[in-house]
C-alpha positions in Angstrom: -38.0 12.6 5.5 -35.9 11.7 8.6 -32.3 10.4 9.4 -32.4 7.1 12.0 -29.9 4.9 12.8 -30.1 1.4 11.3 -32.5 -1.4 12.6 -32.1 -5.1 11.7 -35.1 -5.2 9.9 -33.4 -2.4 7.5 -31.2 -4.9 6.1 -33.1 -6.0 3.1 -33.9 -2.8 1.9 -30.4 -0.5 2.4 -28.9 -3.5 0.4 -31.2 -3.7 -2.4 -30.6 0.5 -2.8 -26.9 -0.2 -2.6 -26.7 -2.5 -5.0 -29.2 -1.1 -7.9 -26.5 2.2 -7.5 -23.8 -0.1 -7.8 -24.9 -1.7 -10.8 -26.2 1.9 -12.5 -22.6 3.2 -12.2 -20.9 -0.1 -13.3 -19.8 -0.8 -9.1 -21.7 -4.5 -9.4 -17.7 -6.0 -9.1 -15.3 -7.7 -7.3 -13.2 -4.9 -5.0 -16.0 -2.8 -4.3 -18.9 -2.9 -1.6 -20.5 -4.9 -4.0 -18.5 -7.9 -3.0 -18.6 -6.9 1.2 -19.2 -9.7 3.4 -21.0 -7.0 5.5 -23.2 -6.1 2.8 -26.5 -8.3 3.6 -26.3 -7.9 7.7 -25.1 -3.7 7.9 -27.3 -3.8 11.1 -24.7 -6.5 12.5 -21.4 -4.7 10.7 -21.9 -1.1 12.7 -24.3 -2.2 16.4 -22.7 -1.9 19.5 -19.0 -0.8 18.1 -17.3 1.7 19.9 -16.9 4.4 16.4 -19.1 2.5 14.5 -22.4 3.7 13.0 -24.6 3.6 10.1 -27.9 6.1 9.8 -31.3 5.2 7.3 -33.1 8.0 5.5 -36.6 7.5 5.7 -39.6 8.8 4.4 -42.8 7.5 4.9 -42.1 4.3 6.3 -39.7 3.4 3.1 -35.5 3.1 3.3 -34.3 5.3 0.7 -30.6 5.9 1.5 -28.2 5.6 4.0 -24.6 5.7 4.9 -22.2 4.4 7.6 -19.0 5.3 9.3 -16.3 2.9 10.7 -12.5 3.0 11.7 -10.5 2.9 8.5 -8.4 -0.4 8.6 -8.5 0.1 12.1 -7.1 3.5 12.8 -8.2 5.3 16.0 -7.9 8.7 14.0 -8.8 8.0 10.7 -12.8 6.8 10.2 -14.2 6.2 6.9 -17.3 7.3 5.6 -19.0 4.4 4.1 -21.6 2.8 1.6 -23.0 6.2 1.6 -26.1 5.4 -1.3 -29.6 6.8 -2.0 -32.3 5.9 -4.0 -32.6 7.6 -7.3 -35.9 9.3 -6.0 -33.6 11.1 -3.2 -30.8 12.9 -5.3 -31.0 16.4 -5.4 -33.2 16.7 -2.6 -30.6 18.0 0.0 -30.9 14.7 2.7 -27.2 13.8 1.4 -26.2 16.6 2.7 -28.3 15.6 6.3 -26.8 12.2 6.0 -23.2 13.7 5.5 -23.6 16.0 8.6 -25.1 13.5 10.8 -22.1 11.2 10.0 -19.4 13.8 10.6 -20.7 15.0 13.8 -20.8 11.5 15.0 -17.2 10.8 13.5 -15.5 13.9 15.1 -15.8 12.8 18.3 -14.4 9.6 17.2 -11.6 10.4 14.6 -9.4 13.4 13.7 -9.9 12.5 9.8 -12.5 11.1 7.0 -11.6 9.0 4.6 -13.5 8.1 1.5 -13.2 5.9 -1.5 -15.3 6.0 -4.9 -15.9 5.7 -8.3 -15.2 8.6 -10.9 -18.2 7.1 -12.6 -20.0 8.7 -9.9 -19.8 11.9 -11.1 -22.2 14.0 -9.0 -21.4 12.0 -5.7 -17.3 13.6 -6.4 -19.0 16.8 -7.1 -20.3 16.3 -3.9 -17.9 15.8 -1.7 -15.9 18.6 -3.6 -18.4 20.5 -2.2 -18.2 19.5 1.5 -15.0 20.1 1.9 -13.2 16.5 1.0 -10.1 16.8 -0.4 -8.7 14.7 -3.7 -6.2 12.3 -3.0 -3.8 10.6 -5.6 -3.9 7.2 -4.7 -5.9 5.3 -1.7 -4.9 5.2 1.9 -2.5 2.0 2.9 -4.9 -0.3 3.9 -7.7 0.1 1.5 -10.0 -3.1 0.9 -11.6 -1.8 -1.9 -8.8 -2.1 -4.4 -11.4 -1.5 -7.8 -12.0 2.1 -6.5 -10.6 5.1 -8.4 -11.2 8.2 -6.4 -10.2 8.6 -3.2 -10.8 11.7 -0.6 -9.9 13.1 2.8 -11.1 15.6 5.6 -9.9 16.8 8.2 -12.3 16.4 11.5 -13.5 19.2 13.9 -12.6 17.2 16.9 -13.4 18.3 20.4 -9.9 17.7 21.7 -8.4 20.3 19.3 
């Protein structure tokens, strides 16, 4: 198992795992990534933008997760940590974790906070960012596209500027 940035010819398969977790936690709605423009090009949505980045898990040749992480509603200090998915076959395994770190270490030296929203349904994916260190928050940041969400967290960044 490895952690790559995105190729084009990821496409395909990032948004086929996206969507079958969207639809297994009820997320297959309007107001969600579900409905993203981005959502069939993520190659396009996060090449060659300055903060912009999205990483594949691999294993064996096959996509089985990923996640991204852009400005949120274009903030220069606030990134968010986006369509962060994995394949059923990955969960428990500990690459989350390698996708989460990969992302932050990236966003840090981008963005003094991360910002994410979810889906309570999602129970073990709040767990999870309980557990590294994301903050609850009682209502979404101003700016937030993805009105259907219901959870919403924060973190502050290790930034090299202080």
């Amino acid at each position: 198992m490895f952690i790559r940035p995105i190729r084009k010819d990821d496409n395909a398969a990032i948004e086929r795992i996206i969507r079958e977790c969207l639809i297994e936690f009820g997320g297959n709605r309007e107001g969600l990534a579900w409905a993203d423009p981005s959502m069939s090009d993520l190659y396009g949505y996060y090449a060659d933008k300055h903060g912009y980045a999205y990483w594949i898990a691999e294993q064996d040749g096959e996509v089985l997760g990923g996640c991204g992480i852009a400005p949120f509603a274009d903030s220069d200090n606030v990134c968010e940590l986006q369509k962060m998915y994995l394949s059923t076959r990955l969960r428990g395994t500990g690459i989350a974790a390698k996708l989460l770190s990969t992302a932050e270490t990236f966003a840090s030296q981008h963005y003094r906070q991360c910002y994410l929203e979810t889906l309570q349904t999602m129970a073990a994916a709040n767990r999870f960012y309980l557990k590294h260190g994301f903050a609850p928050m009682q209502a979404p940041l101003e700016g937030s596209e993805h009105f259907a969400c219901d959870a919403w967290y924060i973190k502050n960044l290790h930034h090299p500027e202080g």
